[in-house]
C-alpha positions in Angstrom: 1.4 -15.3 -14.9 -2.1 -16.8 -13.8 -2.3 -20.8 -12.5 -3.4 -22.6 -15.4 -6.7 -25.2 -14.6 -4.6 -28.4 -14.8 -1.9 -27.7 -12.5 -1.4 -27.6 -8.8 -1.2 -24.9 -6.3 2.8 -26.4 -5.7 3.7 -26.4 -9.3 1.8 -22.7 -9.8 4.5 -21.8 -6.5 7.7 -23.3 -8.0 7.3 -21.6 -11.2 6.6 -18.2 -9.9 9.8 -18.8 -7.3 11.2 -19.6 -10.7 10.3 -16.8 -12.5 11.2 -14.6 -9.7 14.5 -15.6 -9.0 15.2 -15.2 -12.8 13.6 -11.7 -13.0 16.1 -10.8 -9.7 19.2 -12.6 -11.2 18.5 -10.9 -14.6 18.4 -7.2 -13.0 21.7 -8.0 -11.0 19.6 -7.7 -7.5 21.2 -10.1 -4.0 18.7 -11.8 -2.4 18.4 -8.8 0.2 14.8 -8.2 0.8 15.3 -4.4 1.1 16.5 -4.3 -2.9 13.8 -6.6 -3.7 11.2 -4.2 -2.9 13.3 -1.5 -3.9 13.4 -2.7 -7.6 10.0 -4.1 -7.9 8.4 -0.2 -6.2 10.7 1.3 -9.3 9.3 -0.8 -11.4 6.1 -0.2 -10.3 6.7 3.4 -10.7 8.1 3.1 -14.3 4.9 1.4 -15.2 2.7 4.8 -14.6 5.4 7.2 -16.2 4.4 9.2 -19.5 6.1 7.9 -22.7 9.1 10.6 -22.5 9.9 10.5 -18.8 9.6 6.4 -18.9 12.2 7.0 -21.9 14.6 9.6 -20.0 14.5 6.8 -17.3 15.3 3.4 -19.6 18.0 5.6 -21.2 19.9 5.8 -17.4 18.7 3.1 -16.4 20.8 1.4 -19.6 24.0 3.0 -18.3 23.9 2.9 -14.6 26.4 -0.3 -13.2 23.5 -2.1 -11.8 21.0 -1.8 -15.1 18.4 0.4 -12.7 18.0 3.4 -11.3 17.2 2.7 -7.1 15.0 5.2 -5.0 17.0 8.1 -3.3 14.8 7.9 0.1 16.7 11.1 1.3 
């Protein structure tokens, strides 16, 4: 999402709070700040997977309980 010429800096905020509390309700994620970045590293990661891993990953990804697969940091 970039700010678009005609509006302000305040309304560019709101809607990216917006857009980020949708994007966090939509993948089931609390407000904790620790599975915030979680989710947002994995989907970092997803985005430089090749095709057939990214697809072994979106296939258990669509049936874990929480819709995503979460780092194992262990």
């Amino acid at each position: 999402m970039t700010k678009d010429s005609s509006e302000t800096f305040i309304l560019y905020g709101s809607k990216l709070m917006t857009l980020l509390n949708y994007y966090l309700d939509s993948r089931s994620i609390d407000k904790d700040f620790t599975k915030i970045l979680e989710l947002l590293v994995c989907d970092r990661v997803k985005a430089v997977l090749d095709d057939a891993c990214l697809k072994h990953i979106l296939a258990l990804e669509n049936s874990a309980n929480d819709g995503w697969l979460s780092l194992r940091l262990t």
